[in-house]
N, C-alpha and C positions, 0 to 999 in steps of 0.2 A: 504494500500500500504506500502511497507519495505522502510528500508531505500535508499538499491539501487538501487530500481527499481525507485524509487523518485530521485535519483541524475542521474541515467542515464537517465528521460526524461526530466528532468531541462537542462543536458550536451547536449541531442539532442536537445531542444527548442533554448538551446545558439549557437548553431552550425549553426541551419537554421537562427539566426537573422543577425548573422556574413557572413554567405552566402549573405541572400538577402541584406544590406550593402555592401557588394561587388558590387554586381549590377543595386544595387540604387546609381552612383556613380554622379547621378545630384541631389539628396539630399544633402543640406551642414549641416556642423555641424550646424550652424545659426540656420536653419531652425529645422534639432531638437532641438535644446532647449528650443526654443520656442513653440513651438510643446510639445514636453515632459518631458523636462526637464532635458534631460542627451545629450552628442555626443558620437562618435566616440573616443574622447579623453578620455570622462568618464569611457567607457568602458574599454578603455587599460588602465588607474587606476586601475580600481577594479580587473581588470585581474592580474595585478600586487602585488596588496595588496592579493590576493588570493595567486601567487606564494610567495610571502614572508611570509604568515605565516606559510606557509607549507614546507622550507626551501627549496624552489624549486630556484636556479639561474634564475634568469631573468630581462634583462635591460630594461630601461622606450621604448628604440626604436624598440629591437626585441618585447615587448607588443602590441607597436601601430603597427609593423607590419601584427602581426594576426591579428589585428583586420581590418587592415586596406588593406590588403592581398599584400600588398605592402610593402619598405622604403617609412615612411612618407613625407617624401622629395619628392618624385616621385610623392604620389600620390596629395598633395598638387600643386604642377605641373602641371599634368594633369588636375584635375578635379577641384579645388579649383576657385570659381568664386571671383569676387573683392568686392562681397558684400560685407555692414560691417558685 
């Protein structure tokens, strides 16, 4: 397999995780980390740290938005339960 055709099915695999996270919107971060080991938050991280070294502009909040398909605010709001 090439390179690109390796980065565009990593970019499709990342796109469908970020989709179905949208719609797992009664999974909490909690629950993945414990679980797997990363959140919602970790994601808009690395998503982050990807756009910076690529000299791509991109703020910590429009990250978590992608990832988050929302303002984080909002979506903490909505769906965020009071667990610790």
């Amino acid at each position: 397999m090439d390179d690109k055709t390796k980065t565009e099915l990593e970019a499709a695999a990342f796109r469908h995780l970020i989709e179905h996270l949208h719609e797992r919107t009664d999974v909490q971060n909690i629950d993945l980390m414990e679980l797997a080991g990363f959140c919602r938050n970790c994601l808009s991280t690395w998503y982050l740290e990807a756009a910076d070294e690529r000299g791509v502009a991109l703020s910590k909040d429009e990250a978590r938005e992608i990832v988050y398909g929302m303002p984080y605010e909002e979506w903490k709001a909505k769906f965020q339960t009071g667990r610790p």
